[in-house]
Backbone bond lengths (Angstrom), bond angles and torsions (degrees), N, CA, C in turn:
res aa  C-N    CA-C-N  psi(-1)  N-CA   C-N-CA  omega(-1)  CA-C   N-CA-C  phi
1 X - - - 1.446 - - 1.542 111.64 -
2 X 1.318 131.95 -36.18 1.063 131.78 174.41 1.937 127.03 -81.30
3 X 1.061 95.43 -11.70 1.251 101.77 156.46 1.485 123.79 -79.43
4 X 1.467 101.00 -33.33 2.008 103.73 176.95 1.844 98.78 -56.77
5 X 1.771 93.27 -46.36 1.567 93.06 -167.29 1.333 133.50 -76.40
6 X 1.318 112.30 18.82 1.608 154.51 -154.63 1.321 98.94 -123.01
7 X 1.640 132.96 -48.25 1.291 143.21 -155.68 1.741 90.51 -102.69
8 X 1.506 140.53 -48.80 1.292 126.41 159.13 1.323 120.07 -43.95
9 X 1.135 116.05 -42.98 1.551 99.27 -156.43 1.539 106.37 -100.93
10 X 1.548 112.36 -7.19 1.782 105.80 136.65 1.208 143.77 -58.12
11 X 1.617 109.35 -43.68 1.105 120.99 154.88 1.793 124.89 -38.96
12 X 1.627 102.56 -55.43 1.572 102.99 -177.60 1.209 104.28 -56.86
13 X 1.299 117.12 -44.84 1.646 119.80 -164.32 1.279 102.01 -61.25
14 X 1.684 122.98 -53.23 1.465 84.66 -174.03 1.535 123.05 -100.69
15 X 1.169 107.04 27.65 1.940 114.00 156.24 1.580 96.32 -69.69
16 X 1.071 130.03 -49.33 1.539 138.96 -143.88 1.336 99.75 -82.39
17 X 1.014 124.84 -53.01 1.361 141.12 -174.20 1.835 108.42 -78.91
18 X 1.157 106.83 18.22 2.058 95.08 -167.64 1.334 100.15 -84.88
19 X 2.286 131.15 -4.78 1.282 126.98 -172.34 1.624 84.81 -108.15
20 X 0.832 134.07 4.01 1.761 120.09 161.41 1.413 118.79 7.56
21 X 1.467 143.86 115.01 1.285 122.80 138.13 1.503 135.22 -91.19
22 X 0.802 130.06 133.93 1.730 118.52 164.95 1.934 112.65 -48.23
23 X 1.784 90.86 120.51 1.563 91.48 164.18 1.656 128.03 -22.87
24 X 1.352 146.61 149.83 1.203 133.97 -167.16 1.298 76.49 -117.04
25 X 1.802 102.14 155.11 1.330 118.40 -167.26 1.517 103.80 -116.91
26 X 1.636 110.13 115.55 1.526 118.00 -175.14 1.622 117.13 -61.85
27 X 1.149 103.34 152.35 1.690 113.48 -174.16 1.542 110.07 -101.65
28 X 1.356 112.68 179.76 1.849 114.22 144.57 1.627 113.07 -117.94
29 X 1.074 94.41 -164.84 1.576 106.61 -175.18 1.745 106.94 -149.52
30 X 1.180 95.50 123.93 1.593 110.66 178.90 1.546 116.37 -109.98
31 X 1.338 130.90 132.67 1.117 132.21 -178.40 1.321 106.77 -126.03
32 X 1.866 98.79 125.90 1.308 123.87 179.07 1.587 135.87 -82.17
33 X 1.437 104.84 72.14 1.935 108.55 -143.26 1.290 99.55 -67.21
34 X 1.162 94.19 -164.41 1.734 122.12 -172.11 1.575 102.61 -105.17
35 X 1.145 95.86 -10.18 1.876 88.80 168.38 1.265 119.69 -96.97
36 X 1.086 94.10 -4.19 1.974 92.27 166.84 1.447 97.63 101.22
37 X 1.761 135.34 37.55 1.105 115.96 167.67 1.445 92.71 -155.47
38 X 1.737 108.35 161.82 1.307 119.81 179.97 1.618 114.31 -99.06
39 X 1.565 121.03 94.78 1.224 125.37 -166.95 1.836 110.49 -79.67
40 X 1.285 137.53 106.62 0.973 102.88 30.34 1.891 94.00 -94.49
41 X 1.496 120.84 -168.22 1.472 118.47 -168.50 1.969 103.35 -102.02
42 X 1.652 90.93 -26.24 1.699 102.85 -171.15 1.724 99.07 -106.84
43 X 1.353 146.21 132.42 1.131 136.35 162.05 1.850 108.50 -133.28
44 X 1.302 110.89 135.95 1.580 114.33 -175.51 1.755 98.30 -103.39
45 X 1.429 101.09 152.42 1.611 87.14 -178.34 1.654 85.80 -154.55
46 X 1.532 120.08 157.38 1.249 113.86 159.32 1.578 120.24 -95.41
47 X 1.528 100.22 166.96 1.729 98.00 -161.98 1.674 105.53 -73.34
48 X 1.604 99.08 123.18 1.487 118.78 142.61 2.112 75.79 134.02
49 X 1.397 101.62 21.01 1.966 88.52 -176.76 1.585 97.78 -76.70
50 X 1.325 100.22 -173.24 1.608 118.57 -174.18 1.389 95.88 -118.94
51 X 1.251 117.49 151.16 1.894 115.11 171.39 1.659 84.45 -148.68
52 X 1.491 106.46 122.36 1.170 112.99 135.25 0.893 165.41 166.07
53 X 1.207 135.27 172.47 1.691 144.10 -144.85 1.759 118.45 -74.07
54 X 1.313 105.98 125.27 1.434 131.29 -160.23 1.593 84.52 -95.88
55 X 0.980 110.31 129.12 1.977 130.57 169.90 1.470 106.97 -102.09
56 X 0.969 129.42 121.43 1.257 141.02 -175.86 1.879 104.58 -94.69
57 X 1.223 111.19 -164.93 1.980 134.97 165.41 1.258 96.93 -28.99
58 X 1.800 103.99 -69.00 1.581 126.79 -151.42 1.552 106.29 -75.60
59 X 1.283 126.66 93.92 1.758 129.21 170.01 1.668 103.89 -18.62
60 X 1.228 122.75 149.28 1.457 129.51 166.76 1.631 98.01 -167.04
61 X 1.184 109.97 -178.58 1.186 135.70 -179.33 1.658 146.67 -169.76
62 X 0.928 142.80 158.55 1.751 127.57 -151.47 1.295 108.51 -134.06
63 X 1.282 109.94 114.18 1.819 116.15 -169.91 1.890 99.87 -138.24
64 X 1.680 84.15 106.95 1.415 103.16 177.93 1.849 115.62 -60.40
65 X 1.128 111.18 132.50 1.827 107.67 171.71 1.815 83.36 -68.05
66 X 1.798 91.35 160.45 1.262 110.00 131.93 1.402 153.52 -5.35
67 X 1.105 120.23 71.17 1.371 125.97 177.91 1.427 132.77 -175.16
68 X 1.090 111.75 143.25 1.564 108.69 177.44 1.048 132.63 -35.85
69 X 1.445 136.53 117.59 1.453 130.34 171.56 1.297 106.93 78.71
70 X 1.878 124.16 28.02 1.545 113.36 160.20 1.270 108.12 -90.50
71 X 1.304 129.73 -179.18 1.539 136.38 -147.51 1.474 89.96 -105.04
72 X 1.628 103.42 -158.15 1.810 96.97 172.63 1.392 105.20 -87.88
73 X 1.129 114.87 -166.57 1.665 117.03 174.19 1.614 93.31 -111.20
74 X 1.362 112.44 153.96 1.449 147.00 162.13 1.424 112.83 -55.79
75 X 1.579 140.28 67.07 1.248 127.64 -157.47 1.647 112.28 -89.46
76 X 1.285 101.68 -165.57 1.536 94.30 -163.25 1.661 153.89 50.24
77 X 1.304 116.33 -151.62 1.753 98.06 -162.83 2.431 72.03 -118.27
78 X 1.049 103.14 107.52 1.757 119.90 -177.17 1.634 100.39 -81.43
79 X 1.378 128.29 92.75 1.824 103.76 166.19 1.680 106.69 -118.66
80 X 1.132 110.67 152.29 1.620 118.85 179.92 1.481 108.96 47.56
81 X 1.298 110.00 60.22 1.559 119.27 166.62 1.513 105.83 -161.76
82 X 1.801 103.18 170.38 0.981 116.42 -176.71 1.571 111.34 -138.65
83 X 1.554 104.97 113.94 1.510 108.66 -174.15 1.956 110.77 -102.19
84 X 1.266 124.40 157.95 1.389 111.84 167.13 1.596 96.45 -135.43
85 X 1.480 78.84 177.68 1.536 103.19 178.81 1.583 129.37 -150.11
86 X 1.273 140.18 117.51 1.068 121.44 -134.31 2.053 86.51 -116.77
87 X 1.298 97.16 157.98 1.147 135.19 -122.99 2.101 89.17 -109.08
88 X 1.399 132.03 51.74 1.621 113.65 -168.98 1.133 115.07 -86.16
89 X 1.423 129.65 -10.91 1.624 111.21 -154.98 2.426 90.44 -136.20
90 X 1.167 110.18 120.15 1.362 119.25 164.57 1.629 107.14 -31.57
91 X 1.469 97.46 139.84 1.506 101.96 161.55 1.547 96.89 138.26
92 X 1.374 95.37 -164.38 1.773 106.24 -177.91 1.013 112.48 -128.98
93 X 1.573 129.85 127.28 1.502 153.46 -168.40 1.395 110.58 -116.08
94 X 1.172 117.51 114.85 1.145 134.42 -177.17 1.223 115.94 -100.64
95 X 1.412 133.60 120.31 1.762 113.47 177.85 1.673 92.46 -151.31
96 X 1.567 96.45 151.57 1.506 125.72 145.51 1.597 163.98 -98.39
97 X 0.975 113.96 177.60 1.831 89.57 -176.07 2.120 96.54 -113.39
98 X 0.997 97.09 117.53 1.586 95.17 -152.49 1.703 94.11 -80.26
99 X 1.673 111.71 -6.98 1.716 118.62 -178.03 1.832 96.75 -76.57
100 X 1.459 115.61 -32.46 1.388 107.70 -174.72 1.465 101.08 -121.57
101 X 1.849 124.29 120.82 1.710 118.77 174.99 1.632 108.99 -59.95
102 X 0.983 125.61 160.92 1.482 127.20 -169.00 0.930 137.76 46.51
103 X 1.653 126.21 24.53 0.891 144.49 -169.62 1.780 119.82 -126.89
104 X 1.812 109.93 75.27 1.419 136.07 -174.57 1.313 137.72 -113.41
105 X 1.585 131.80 159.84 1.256 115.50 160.80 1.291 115.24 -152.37
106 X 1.321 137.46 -138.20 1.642 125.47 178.03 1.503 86.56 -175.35
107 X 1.660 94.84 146.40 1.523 122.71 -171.53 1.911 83.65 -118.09
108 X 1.255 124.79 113.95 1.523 129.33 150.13 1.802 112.19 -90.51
109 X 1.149 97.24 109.52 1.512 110.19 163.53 1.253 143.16 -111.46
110 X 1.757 106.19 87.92 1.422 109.62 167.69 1.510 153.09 -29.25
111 X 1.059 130.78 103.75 1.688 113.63 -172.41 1.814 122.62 -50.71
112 X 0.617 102.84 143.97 1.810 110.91 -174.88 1.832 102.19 -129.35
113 X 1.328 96.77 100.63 1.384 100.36 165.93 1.807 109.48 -96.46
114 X 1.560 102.25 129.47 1.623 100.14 -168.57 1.766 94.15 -114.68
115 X 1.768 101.79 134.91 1.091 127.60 175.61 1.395 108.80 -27.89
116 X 1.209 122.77 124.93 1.971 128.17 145.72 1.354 99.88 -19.97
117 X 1.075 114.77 121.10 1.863 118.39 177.11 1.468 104.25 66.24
118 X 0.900 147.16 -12.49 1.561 114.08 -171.64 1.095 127.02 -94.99
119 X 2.085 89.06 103.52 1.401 121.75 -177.90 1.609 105.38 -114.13
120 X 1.835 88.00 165.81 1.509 101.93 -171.33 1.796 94.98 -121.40
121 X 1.117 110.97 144.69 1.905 122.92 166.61 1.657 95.70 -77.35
122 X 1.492 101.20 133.11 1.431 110.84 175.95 1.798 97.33 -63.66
């Protein structure tokens, strides 16, 4: 008998479960001051996060180095907006604001392998 009642309530589950979403994957937020730096300067994110950067008064802009699997760069002179960029491939991204010299930070992105099934009911 407890096996039938084992075999229902799989069944319900996966009628119940057929609108599943995948967990949403949290971001950071970087702010591009007027003092000439990107606070915070270091941000960790897991793979497929969003990061992003708040433009203030002072024009700036985001120009990824070299490397595999960085996003686009942030072009132009950016003020009073907020652009992102999402985050697919592991590793470390380094970028600058090429309008101000010395003025950098780095996105490190961990890989996130997500469980066979692990879904959430809206």
């Amino acid at each position: 008998m407890r096996t039938a009642a084992r075999i229902v309530v799989v069944a319900l589950c996966a009628t119940a479960c057929k609108d599943d979403v995948a967990l949403p994957t949290p971001g950071q937020q970087v702010a591009a001051t007027p003092q000439l730096a990107f606070t915070p300067a270091t941000v960790s994110v897991a793979q497929g996060a969003t990061v992003t950067w708040n433009f203030g008064a002072v024009p700036h802009n985001v120009t990824f180095g070299a490397a595999a699997g960085r996003p686009a760069d942030i072009p132009g002179q950016n003020t009073s907006v907020a652009v992102s960029r999402t985050f697919t491939q592991p590793g470390t991204f380094g970028y600058v604001c090429t309008l101000h010299p010395g003025m950098s930070g780095s996105v490190t992105v961990s890989p996130t392998p997500v469980p066979p099934g692990y879904l959430v009911s809206p």
